[in-house]
C-alpha positions as protocol buffer text, in pm:
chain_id: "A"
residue {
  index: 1
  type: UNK
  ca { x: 6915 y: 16432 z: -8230 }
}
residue {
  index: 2
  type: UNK
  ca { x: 7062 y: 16472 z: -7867 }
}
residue {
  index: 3
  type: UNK
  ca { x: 6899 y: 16150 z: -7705 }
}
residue {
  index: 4
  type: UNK
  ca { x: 7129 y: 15979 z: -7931 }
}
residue {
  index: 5
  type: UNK
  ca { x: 7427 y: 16116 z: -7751 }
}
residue {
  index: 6
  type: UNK
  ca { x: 7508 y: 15926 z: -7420 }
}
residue {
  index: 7
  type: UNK
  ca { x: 7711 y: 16081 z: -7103 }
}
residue {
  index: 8
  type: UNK
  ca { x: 8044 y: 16048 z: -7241 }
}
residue {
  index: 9
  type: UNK
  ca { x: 7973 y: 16165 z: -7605 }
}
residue {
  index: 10
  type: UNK
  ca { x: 8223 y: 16405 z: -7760 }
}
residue {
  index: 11
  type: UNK
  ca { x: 8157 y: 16642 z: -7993 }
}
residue {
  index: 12
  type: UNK
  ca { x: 8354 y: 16840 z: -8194 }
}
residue {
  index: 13
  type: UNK
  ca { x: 8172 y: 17190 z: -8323 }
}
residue {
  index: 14
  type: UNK
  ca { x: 8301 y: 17400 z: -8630 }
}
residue {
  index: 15
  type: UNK
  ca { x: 8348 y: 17746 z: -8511 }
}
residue {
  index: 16
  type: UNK
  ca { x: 8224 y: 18071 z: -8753 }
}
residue {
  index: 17
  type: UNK
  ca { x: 8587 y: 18157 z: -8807 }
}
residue {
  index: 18
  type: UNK
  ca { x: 8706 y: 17799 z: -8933 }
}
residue {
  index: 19
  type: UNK
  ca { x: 8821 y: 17649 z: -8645 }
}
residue {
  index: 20
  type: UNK
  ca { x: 8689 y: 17328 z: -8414 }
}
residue {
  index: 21
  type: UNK
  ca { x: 8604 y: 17368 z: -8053 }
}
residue {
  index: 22
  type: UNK
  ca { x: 8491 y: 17012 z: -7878 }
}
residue {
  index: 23
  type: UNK
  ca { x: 8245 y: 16938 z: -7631 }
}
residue {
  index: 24
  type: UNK
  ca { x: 8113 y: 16652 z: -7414 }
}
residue {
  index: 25
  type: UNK
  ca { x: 7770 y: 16553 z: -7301 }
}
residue {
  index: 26
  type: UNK
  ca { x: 7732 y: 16497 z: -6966 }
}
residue {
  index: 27
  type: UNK
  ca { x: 7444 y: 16379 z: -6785 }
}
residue {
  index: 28
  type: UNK
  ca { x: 7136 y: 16546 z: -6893 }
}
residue {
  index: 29
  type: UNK
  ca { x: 7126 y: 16837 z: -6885 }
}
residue {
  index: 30
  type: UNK
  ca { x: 7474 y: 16916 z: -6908 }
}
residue {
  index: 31
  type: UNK
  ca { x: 7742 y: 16944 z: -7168 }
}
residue {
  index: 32
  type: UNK
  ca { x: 8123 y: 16993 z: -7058 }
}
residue {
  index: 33
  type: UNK
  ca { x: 8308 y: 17223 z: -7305 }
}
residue {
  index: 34
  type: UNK
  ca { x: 8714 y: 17202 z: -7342 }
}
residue {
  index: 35
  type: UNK
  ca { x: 8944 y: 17440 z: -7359 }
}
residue {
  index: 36
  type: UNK
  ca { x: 9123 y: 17308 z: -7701 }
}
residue {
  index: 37
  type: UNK
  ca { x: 9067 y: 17460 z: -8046 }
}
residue {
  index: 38
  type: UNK
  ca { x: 9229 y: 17343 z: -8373 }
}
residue {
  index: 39
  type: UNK
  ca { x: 9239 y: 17443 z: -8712 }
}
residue {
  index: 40
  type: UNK
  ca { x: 9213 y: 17132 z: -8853 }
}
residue {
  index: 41
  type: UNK
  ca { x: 8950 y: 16856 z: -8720 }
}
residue {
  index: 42
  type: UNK
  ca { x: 9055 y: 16610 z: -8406 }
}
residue {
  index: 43
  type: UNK
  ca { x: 8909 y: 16271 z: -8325 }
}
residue {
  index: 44
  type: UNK
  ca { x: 9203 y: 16213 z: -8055 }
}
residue {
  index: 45
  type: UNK
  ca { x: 8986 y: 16151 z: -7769 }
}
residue {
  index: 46
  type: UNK
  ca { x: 9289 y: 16104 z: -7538 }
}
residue {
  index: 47
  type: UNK
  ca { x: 9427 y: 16424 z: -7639 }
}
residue {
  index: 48
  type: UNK
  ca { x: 9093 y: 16603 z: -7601 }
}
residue {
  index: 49
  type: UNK
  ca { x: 9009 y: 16496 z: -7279 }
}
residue {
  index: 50
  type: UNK
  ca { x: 9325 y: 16567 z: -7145 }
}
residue {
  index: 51
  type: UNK
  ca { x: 9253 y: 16977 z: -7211 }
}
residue {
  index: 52
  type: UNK
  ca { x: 9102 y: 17152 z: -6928 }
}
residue {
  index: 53
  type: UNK
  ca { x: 8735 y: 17233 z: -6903 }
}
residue {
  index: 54
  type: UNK
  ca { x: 8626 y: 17593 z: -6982 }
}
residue {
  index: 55
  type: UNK
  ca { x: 8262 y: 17558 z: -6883 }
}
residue {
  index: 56
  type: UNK
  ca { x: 8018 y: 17343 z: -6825 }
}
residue {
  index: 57
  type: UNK
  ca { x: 7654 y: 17434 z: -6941 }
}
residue {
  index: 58
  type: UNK
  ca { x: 7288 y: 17313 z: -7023 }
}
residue {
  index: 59
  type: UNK
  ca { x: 7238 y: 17354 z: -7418 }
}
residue {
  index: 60
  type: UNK
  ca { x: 6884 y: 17364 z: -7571 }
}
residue {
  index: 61
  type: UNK
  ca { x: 6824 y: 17055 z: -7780 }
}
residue {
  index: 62
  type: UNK
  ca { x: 6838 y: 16939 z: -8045 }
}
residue {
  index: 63
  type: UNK
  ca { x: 7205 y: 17000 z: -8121 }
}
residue {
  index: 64
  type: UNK
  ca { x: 7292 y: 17190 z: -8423 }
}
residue {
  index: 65
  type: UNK
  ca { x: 7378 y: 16989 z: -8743 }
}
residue {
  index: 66
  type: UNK
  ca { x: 7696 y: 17113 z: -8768 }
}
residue {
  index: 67
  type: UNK
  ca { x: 7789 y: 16942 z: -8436 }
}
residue {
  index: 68
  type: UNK
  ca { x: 7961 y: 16591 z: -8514 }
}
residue {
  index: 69
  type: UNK
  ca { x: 7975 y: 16336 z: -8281 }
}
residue {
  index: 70
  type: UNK
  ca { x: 8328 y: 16191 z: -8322 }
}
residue {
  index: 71
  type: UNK
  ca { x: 8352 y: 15905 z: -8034 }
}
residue {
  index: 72
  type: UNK
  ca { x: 8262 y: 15788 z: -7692 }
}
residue {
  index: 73
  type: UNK
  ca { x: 8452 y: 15693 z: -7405 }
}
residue {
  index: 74
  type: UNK
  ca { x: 8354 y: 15662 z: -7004 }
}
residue {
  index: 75
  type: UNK
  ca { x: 8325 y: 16026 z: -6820 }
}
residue {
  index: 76
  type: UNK
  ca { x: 8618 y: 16050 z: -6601 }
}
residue {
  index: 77
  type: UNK
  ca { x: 8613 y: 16071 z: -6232 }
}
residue {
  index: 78
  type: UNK
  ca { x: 8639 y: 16451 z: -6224 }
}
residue {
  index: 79
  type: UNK
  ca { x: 8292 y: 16539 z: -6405 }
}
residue {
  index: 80
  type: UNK
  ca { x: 8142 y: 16412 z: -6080 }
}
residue {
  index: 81
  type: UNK
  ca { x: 8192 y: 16737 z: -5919 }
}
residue {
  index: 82
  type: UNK
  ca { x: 7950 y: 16941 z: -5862 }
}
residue {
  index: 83
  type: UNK
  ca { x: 7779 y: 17199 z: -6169 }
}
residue {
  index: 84
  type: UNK
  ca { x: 7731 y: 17490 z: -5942 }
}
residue {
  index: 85
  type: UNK
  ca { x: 7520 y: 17782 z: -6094 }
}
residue {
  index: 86
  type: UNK
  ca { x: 7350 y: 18056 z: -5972 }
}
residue {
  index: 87
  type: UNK
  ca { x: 6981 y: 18210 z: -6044 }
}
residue {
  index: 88
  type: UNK
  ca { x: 6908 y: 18551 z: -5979 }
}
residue {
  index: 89
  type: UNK
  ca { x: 6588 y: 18670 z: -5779 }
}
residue {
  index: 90
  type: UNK
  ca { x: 6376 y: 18907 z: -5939 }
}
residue {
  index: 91
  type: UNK
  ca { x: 6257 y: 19208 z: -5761 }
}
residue {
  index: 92
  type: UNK
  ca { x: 6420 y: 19468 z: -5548 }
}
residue {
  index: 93
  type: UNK
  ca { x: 6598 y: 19286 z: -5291 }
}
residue {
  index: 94
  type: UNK
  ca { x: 6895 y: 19168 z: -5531 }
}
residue {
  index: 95
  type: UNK
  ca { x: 6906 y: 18829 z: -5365 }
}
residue {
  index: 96
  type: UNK
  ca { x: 7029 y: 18496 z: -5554 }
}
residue {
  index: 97
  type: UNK
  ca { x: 7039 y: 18162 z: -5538 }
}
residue {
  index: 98
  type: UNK
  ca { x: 7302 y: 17917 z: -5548 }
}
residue {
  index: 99
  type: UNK
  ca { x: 7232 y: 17522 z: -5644 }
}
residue {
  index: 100
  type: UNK
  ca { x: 7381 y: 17269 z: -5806 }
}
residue {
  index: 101
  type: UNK
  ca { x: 7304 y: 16927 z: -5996 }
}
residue {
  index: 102
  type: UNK
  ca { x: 7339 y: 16696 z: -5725 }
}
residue {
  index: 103
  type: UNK
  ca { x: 7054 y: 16870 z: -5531 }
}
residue {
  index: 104
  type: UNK
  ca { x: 7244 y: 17189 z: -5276 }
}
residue {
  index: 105
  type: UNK
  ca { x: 7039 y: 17513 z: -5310 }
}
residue {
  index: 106
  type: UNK
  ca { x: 7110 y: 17781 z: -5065 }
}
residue {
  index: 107
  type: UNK
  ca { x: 7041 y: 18190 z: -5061 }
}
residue {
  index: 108
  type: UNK
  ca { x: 7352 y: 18426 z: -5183 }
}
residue {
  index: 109
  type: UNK
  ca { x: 7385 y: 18745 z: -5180 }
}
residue {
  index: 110
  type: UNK
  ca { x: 7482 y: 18886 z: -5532 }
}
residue {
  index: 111
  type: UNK
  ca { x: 7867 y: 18875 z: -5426 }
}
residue {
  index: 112
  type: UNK
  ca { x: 7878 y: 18514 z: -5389 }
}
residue {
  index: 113
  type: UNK
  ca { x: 7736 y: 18449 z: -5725 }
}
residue {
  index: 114
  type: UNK
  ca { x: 8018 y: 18670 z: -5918 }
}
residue {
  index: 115
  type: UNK
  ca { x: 8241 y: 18403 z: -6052 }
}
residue {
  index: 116
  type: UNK
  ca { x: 7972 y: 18137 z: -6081 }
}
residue {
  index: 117
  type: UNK
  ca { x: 7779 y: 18015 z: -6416 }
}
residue {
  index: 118
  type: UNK
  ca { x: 7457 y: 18170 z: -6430 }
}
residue {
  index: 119
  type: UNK
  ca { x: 7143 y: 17924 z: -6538 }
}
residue {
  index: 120
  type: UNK
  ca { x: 7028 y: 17947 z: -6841 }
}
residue {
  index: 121
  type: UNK
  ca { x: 6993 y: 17737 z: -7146 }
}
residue {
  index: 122
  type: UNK
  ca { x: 7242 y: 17822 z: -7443 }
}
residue {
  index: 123
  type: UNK
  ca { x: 7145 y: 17762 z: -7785 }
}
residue {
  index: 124
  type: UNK
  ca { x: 7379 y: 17595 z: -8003 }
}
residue {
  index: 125
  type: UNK
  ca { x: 7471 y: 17913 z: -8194 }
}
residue {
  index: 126
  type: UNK
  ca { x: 7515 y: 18096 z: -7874 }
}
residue {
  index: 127
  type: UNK
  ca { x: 7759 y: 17816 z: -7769 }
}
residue {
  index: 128
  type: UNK
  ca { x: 7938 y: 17867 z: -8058 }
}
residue {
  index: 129
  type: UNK
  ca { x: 7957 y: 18243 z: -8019 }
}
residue {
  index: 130
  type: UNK
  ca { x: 8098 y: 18166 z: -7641 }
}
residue {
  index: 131
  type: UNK
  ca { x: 8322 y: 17922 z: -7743 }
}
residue {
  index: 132
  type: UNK
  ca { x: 8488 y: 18136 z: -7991 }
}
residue {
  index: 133
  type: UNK
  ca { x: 8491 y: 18447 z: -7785 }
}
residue {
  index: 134
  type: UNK
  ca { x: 8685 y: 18308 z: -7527 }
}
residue {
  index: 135
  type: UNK
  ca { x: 8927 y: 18129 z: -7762 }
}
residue {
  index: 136
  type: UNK
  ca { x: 8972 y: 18514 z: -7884 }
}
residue {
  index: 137
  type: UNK
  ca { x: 9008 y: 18653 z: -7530 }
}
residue {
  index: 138
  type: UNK
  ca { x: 8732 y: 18872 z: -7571 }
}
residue {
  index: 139
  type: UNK
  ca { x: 8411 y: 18885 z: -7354 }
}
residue {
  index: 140
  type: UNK
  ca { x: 8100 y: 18735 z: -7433 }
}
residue {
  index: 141
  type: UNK
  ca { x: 7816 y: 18981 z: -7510 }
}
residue {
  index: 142
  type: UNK
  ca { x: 7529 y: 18690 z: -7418 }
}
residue {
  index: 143
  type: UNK
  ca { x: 7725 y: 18626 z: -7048 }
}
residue {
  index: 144
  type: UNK
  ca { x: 7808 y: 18977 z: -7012 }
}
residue {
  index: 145
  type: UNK
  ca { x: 7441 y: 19028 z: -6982 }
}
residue {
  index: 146
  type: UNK
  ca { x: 7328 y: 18804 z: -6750 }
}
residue {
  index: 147
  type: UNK
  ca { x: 7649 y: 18925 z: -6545 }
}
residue {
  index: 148
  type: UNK
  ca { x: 7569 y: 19266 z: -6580 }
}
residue {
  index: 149
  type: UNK
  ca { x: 7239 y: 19229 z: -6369 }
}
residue {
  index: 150
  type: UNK
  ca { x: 7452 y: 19051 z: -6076 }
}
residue {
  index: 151
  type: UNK
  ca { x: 7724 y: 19296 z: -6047 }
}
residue {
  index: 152
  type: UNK
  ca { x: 7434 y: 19601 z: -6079 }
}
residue {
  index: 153
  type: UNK
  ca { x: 7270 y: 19471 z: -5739 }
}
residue {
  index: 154
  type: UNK
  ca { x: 7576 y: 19460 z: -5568 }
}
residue {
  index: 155
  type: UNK
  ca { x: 7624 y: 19751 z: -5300 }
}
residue {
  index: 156
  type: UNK
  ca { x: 7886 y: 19995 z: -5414 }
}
């Protein structure tokens, strides 16, 4: 189902609490998701795009069902930045590693990384969960573990 979607796609995603968060794909891997939530379901592309983004993310494929595509229009200028992310190093030195999708890697202490997305894949359910969480201001058990392992290598 997601090879159907091109870079520009949006997609608007029923929440578990009633509500609509809205995404768009980006080049593979990548999905941008906005910071815009409505009761009732939105196919103003204008209006979405215009929201800020609140993350942007690789999400295992295929898309859930219950994700609609609901339009397309040309990326804007701004989603050529940079995805930066981090990857943590197992073993006992607590070293990471910064990179990003245009090809920069470089070696970070576990400081740096604080802040940054960490890489992983999110399933579509997970997504949801995320999405909804920070709608609700509340902290997102799946992120709050990958976090956790950052912040525990990090001298006190």
């Amino acid at each position: 189902m997601g090879t159907s979607y091109k870079p520009g796609s949006f997609l608007m995603i029923p929440l578990a609490d009633g509500s609509f968060g809205y995404a768009r794909t980006l080049e593979p891997p990548f999905d941008a998701f906005y910071e815009y939530r409505t009761v009732e379901p939105d196919a103003d592309l204008d209006r979405i795009a215009s929201k800020p983004i609140l993350f942007r993310i690789v999400v295992s494929l295929p898309y859930s069902d219950s994700w609609m595509r609901i339009g397309w229009k040309k990326l804007e200028e701004h989603f050529n930045q940079p995805i930066v992310q981090y990857r943590q190093a197992v073993g006992p030195f607590g070293r990471c590693t910064i990179f990003d999708n245009l090809g920069m890697v470089r070696q970070a202490e576990p400081h740096e990384c604080l802040g940054l997305e960490p890489s992983a894949a999110w399933d579509p359910r997970g997504v949801e969960e995320r999405l909804l969480d920070a709608f609700m201001g509340r902290p997102n058990a799946a992120l709050e573990h990958m976090n956790s392992e950052l912040r525990n290598r990090i001298p006190k």
